[in-house]
CHARMM internal coordinates of N, CA and C (Angstrom, degrees):
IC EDIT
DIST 1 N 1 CA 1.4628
DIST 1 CA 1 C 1.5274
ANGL 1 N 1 CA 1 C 114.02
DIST 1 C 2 N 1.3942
ANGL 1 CA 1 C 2 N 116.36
DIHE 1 N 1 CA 1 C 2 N -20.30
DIST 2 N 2 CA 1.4676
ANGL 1 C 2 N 2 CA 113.58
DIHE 1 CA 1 C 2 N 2 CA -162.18
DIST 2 CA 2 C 1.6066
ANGL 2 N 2 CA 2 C 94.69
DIHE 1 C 2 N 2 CA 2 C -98.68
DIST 2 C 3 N 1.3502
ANGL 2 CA 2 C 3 N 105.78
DIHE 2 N 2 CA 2 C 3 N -13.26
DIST 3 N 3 CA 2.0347
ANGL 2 C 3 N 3 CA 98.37
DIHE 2 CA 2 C 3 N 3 CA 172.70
DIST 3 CA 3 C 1.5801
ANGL 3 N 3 CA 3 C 101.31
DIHE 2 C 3 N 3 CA 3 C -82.58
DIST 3 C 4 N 1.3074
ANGL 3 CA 3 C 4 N 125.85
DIHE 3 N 3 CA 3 C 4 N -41.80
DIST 4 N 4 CA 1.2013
ANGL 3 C 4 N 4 CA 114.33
DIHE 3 CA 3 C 4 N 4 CA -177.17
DIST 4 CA 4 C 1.6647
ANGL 4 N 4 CA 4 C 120.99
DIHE 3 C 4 N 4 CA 4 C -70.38
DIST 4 C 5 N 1.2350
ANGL 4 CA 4 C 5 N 112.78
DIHE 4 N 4 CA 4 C 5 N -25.74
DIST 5 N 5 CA 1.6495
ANGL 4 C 5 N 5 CA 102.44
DIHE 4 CA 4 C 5 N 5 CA -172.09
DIST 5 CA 5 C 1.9218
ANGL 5 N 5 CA 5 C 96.04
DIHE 4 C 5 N 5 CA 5 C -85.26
DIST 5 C 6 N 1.3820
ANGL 5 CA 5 C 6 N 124.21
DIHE 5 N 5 CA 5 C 6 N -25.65
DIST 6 N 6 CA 1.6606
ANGL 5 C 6 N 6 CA 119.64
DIHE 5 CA 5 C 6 N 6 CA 153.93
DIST 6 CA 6 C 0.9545
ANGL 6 N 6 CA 6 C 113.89
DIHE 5 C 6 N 6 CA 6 C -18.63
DIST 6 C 7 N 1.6140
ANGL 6 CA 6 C 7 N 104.67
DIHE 6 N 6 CA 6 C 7 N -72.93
DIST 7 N 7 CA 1.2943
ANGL 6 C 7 N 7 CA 129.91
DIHE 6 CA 6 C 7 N 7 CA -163.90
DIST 7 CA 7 C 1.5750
ANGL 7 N 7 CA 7 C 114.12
DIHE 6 C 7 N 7 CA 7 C -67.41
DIST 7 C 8 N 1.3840
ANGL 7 CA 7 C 8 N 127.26
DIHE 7 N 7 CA 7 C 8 N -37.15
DIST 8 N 8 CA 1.4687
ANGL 7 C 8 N 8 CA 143.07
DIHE 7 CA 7 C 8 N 8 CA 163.44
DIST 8 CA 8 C 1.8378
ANGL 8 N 8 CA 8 C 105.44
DIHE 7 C 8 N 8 CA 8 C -40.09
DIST 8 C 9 N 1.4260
ANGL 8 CA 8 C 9 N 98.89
DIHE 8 N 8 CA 8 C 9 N -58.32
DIST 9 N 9 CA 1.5443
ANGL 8 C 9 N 9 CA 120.77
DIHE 8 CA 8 C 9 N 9 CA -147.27
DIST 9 CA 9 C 1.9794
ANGL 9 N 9 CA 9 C 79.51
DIHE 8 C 9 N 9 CA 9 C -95.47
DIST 9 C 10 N 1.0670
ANGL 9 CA 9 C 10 N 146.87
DIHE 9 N 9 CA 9 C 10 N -1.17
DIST 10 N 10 CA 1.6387
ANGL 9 C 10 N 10 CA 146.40
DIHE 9 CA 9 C 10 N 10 CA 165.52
DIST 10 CA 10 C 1.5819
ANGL 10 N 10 CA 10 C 98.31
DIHE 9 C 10 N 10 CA 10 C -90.91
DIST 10 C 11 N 1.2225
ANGL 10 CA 10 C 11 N 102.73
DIHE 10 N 10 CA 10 C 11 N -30.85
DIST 11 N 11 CA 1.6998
ANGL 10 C 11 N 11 CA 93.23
DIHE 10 CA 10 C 11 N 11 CA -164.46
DIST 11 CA 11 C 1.5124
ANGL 11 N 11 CA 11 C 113.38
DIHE 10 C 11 N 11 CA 11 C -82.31
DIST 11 C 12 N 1.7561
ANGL 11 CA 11 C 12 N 107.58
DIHE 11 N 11 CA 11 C 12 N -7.32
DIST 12 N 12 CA 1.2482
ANGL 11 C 12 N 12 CA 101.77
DIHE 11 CA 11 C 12 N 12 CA -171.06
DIST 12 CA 12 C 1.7769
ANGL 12 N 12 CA 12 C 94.26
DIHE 11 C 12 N 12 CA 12 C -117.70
DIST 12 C 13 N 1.2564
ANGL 12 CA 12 C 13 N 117.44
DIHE 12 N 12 CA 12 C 13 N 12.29
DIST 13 N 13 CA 1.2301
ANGL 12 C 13 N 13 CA 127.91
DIHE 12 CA 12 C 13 N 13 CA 157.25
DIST 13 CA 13 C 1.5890
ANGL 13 N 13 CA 13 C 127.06
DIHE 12 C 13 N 13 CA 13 C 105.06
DIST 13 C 14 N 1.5612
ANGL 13 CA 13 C 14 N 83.46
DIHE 13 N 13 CA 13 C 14 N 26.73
DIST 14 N 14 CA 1.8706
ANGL 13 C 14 N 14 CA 102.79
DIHE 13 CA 13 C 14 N 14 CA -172.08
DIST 14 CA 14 C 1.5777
ANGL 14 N 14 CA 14 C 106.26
DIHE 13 C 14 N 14 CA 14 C -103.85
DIST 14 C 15 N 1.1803
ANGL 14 CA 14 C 15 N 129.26
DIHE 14 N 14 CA 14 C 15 N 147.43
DIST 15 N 15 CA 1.3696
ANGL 14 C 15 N 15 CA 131.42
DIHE 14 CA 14 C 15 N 15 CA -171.18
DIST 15 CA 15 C 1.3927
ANGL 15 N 15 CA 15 C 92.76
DIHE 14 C 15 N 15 CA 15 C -112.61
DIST 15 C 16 N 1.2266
ANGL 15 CA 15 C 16 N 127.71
DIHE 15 N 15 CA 15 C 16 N 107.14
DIST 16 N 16 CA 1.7411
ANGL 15 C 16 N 16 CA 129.38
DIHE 15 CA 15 C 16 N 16 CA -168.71
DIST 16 CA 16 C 2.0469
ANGL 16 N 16 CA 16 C 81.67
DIHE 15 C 16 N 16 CA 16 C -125.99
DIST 16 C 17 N 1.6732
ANGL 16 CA 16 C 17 N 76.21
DIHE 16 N 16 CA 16 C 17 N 165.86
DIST 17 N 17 CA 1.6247
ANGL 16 C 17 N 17 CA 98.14
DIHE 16 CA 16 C 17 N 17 CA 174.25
DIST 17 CA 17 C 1.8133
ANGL 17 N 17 CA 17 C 85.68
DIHE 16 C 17 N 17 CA 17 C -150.78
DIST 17 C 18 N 1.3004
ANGL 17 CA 17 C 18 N 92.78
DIHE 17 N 17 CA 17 C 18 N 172.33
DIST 18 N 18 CA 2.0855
ANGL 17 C 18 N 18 CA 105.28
DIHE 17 CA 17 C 18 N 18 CA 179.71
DIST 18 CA 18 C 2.0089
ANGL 18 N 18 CA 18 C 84.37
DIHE 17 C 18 N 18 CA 18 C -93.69
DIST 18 C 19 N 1.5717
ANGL 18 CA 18 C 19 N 89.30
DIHE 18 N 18 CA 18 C 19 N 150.26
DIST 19 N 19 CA 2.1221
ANGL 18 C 19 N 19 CA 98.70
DIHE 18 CA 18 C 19 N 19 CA -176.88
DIST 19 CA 19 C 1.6614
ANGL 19 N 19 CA 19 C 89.55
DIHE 18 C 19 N 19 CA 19 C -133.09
DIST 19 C 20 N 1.4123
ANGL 19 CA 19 C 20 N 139.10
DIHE 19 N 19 CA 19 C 20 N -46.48
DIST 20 N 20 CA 0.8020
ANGL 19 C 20 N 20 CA 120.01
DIHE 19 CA 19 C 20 N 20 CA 140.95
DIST 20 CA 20 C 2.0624
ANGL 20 N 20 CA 20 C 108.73
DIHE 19 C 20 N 20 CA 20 C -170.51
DIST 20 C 21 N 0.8751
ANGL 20 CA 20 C 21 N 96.62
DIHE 20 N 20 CA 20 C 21 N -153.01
DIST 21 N 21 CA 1.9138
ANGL 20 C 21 N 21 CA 108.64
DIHE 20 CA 20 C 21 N 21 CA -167.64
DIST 21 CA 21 C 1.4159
ANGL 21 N 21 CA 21 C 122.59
DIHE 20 C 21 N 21 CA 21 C -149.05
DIST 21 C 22 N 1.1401
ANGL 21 CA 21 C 22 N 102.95
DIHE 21 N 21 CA 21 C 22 N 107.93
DIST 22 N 22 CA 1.9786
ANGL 21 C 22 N 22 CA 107.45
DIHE 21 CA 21 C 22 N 22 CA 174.11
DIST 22 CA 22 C 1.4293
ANGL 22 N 22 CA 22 C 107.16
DIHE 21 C 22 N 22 CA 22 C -143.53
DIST 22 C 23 N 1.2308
ANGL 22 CA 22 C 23 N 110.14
DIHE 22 N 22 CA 22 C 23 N 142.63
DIST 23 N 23 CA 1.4283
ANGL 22 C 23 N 23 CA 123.40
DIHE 22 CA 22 C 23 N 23 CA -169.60
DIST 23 CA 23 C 1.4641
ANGL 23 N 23 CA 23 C 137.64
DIHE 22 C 23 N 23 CA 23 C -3.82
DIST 23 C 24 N 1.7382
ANGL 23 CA 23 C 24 N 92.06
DIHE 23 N 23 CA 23 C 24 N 82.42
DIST 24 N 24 CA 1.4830
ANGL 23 C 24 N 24 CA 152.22
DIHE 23 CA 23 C 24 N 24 CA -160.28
DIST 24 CA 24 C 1.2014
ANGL 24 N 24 CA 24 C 99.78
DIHE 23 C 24 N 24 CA 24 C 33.20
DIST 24 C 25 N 1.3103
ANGL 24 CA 24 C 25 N 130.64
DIHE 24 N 24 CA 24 C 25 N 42.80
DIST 25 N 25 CA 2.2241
ANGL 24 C 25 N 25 CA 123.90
DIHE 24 CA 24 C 25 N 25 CA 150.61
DIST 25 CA 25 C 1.5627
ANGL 25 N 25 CA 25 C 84.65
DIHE 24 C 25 N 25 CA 25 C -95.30
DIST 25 C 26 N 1.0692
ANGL 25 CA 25 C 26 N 108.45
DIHE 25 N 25 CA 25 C 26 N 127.60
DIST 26 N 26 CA 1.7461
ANGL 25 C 26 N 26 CA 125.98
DIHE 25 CA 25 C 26 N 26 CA 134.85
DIST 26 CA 26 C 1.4792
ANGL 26 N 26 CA 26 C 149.63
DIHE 25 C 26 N 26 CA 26 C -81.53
DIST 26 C 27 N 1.0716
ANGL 26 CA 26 C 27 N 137.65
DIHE 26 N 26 CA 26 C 27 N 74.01
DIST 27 N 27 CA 1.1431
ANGL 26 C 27 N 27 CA 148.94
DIHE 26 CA 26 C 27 N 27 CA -150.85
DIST 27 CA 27 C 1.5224
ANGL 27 N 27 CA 27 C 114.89
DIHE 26 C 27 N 27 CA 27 C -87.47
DIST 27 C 28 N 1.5152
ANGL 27 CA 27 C 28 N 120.85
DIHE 27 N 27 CA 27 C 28 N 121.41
DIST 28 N 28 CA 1.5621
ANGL 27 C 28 N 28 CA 117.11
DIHE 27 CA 27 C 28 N 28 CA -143.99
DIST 28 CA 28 C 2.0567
ANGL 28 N 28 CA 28 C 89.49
DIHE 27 C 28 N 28 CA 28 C -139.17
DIST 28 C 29 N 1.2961
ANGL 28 CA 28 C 29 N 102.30
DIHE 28 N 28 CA 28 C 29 N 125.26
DIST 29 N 29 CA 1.4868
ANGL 28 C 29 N 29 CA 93.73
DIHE 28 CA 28 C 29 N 29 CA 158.82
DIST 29 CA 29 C 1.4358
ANGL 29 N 29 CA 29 C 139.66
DIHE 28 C 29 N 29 CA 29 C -57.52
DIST 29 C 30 N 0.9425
ANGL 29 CA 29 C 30 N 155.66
DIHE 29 N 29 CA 29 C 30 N -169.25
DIST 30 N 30 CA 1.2218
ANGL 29 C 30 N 30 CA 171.23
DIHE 29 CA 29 C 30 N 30 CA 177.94
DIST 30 CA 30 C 1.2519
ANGL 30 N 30 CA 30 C 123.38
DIHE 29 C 30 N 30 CA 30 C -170.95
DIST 30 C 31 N 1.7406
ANGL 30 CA 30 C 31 N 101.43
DIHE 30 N 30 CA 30 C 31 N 117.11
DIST 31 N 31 CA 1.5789
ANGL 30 C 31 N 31 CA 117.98
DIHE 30 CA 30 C 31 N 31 CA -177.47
DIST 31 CA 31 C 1.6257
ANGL 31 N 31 CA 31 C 105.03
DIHE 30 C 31 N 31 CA 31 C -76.44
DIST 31 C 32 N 1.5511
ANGL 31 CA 31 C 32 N 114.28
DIHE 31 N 31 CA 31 C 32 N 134.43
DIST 32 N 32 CA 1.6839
ANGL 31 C 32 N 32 CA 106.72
DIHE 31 CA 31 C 32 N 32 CA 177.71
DIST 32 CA 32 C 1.1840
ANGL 32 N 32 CA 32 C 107.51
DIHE 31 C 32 N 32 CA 32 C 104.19
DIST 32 C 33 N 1.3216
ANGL 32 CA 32 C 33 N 97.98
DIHE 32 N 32 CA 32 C 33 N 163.84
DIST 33 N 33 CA 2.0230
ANGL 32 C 33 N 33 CA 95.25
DIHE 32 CA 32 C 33 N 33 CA 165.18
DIST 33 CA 33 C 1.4273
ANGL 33 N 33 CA 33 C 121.73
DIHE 32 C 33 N 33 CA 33 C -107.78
DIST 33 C 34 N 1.4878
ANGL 33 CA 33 C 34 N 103.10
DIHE 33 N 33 CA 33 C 34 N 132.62
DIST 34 N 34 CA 1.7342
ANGL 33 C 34 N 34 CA 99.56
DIHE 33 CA 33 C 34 N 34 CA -163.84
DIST 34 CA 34 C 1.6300
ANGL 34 N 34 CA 34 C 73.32
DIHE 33 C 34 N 34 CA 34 C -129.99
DIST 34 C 35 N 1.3541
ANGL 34 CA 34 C 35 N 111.27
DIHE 34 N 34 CA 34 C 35 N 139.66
DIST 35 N 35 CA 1.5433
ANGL 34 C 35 N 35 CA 140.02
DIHE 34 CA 34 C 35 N 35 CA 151.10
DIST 35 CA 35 C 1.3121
ANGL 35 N 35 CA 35 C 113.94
DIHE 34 C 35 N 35 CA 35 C -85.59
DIST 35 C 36 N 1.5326
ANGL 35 CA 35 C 36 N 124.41
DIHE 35 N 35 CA 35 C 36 N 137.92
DIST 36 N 36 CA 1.3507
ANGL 35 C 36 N 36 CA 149.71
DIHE 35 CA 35 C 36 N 36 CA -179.23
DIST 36 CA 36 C 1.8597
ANGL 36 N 36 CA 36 C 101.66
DIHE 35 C 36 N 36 CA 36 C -32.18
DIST 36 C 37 N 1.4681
ANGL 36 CA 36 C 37 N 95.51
DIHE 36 N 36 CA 36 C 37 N -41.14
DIST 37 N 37 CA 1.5081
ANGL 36 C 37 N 37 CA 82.30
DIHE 36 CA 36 C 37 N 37 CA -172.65
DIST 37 CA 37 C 1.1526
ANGL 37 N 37 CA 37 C 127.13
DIHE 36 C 37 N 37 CA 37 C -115.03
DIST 37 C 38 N 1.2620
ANGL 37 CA 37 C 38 N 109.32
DIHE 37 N 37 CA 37 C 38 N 32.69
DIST 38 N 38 CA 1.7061
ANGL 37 C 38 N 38 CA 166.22
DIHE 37 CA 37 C 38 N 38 CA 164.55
DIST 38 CA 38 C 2.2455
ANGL 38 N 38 CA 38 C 86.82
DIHE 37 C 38 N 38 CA 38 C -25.65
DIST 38 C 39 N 0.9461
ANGL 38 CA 38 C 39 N 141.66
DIHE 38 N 38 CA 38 C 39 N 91.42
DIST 39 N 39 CA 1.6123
ANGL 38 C 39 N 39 CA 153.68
DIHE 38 CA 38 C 39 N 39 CA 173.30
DIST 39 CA 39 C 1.7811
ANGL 39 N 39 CA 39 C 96.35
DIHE 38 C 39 N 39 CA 39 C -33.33
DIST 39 C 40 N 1.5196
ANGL 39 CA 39 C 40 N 110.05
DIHE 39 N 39 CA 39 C 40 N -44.64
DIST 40 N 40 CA 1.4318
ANGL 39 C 40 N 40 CA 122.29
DIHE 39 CA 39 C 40 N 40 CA -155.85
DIST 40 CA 40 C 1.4640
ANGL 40 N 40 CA 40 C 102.58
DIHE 39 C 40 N 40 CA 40 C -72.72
DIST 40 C 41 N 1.5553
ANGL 40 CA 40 C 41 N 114.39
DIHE 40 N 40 CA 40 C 41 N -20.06
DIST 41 N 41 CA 1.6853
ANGL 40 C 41 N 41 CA 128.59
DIHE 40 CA 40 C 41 N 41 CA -176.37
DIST 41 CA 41 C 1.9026
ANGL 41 N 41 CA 41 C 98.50
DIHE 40 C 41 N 41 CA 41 C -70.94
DIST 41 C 42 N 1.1218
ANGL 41 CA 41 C 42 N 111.83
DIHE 41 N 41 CA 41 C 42 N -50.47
DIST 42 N 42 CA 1.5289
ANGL 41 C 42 N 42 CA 111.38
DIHE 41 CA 41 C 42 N 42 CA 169.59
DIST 42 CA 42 C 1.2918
ANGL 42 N 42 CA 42 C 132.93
DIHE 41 C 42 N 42 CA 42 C -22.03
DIST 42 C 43 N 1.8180
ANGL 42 CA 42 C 43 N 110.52
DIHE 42 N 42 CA 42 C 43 N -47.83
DIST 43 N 43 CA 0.9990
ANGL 42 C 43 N 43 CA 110.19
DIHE 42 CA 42 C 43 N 43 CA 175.60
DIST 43 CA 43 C 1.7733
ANGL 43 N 43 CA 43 C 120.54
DIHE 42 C 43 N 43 CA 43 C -108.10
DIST 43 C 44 N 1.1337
ANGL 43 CA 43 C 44 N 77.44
DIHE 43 N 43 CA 43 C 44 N 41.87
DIST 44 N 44 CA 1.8919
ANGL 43 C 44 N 44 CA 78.94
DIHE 43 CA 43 C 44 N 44 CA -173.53
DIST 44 CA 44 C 1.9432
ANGL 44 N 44 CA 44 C 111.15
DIHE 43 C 44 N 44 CA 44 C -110.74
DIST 44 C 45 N 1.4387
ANGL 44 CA 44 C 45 N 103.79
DIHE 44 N 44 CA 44 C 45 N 124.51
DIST 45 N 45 CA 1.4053
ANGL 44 C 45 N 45 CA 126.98
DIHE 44 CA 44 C 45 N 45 CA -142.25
DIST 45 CA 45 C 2.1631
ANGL 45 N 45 CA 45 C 94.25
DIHE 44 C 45 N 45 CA 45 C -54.72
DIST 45 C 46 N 1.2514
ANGL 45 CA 45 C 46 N 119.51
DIHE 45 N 45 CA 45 C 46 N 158.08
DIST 46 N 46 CA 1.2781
ANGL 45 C 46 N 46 CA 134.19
DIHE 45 CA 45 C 46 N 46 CA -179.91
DIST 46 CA 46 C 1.7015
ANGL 46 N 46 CA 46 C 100.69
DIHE 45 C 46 N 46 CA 46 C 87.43
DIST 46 C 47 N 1.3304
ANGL 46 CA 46 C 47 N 85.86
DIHE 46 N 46 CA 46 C 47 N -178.28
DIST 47 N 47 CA 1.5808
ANGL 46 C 47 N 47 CA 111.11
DIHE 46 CA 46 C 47 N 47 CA -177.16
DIST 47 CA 47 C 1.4595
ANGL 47 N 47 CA 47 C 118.64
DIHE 46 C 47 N 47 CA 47 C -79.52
DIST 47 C 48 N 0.8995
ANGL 47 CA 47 C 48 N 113.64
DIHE 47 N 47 CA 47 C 48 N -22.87
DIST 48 N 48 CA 1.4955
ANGL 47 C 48 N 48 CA 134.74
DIHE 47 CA 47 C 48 N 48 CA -153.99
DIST 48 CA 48 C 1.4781
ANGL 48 N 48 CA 48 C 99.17
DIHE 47 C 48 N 48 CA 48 C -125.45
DIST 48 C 49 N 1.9810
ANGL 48 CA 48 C 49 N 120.19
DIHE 48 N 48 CA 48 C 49 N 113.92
DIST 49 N 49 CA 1.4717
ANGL 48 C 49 N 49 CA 95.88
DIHE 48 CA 48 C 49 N 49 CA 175.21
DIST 49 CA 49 C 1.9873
ANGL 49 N 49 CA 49 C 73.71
DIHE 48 C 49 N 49 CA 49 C -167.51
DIST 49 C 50 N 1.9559
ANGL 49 CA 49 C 50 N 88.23
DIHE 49 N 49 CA 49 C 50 N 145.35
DIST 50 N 50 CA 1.8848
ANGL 49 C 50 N 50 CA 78.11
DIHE 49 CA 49 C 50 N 50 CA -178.60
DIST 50 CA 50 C 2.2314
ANGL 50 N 50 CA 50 C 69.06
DIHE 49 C 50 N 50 CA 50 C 162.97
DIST 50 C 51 N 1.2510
ANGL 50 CA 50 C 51 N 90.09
DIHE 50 N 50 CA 50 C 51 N 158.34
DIST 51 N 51 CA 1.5295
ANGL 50 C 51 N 51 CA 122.82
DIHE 50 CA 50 C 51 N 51 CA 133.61
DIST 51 CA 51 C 0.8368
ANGL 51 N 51 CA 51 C 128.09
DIHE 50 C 51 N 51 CA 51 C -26.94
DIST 51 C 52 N 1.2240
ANGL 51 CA 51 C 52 N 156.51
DIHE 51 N 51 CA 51 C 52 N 136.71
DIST 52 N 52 CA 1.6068
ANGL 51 C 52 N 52 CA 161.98
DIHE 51 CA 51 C 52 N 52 CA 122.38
DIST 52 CA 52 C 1.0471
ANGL 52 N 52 CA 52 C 140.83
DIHE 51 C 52 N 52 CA 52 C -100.46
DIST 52 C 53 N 1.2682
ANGL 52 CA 52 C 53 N 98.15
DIHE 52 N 52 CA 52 C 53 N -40.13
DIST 53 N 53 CA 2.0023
ANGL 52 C 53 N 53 CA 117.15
DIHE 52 CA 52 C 53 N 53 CA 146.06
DIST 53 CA 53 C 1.3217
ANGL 53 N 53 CA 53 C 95.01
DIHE 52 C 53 N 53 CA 53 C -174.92
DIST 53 C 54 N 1.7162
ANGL 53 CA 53 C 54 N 92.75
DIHE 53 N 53 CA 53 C 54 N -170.75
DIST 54 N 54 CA 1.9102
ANGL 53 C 54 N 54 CA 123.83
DIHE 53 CA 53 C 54 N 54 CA -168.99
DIST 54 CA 54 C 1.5361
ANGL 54 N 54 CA 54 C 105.01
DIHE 53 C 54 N 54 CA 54 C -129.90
DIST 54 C 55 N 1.0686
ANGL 54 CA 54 C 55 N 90.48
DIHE 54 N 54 CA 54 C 55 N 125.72
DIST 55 N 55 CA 2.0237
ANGL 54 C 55 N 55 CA 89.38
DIHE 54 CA 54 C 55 N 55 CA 157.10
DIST 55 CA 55 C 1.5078
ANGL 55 N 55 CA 55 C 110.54
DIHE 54 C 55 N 55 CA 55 C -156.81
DIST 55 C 56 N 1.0692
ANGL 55 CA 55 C 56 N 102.07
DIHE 55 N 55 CA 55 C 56 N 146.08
DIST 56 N 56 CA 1.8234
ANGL 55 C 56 N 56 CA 99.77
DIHE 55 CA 55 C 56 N 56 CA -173.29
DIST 56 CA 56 C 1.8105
ANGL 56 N 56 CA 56 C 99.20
DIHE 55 C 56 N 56 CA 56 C -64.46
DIST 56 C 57 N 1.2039
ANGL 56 CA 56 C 57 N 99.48
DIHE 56 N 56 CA 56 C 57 N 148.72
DIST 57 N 57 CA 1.8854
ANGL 56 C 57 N 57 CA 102.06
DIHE 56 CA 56 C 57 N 57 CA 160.68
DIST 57 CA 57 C 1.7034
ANGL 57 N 57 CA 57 C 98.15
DIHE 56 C 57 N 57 CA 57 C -151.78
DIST 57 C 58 N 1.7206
ANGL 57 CA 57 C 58 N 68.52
DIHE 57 N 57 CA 57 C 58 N 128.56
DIST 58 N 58 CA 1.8899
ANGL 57 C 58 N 58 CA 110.93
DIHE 57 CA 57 C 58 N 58 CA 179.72
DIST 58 CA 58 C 1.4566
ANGL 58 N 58 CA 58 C 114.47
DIHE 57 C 58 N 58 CA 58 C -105.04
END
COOR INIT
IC SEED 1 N 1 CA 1 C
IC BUILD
């Protein structure tokens, strides 16, 4: 599941990786800067999809 929603969240032009998973929320990085009200968040698979915060990773 975590290659396909990548792949979901690539197709609509987001560079995601898996950050981690606990009782079923998935929490996925994002390469770039995407804002909360980011259009591309719309189509990204589950119920649950948005911002939470930013921090650079080096």
């Amino acid at each position: 599941p975590d290659a396909r929603i990548v792949e979901t969240l690539g197709e609509s032009g987001l560079a995601a990786s898996p950050l981690i998973a606990a009782g079923g929320l998935k929490l996925f990085m994002l390469a770039g800067y995407v804002q909360a009200e980011d259009g591309r968040l719309s189509s990204a698979p589950g119920s649950l999809s948005g911002v939470i915060g930013a921090a650079p990773q080096f």
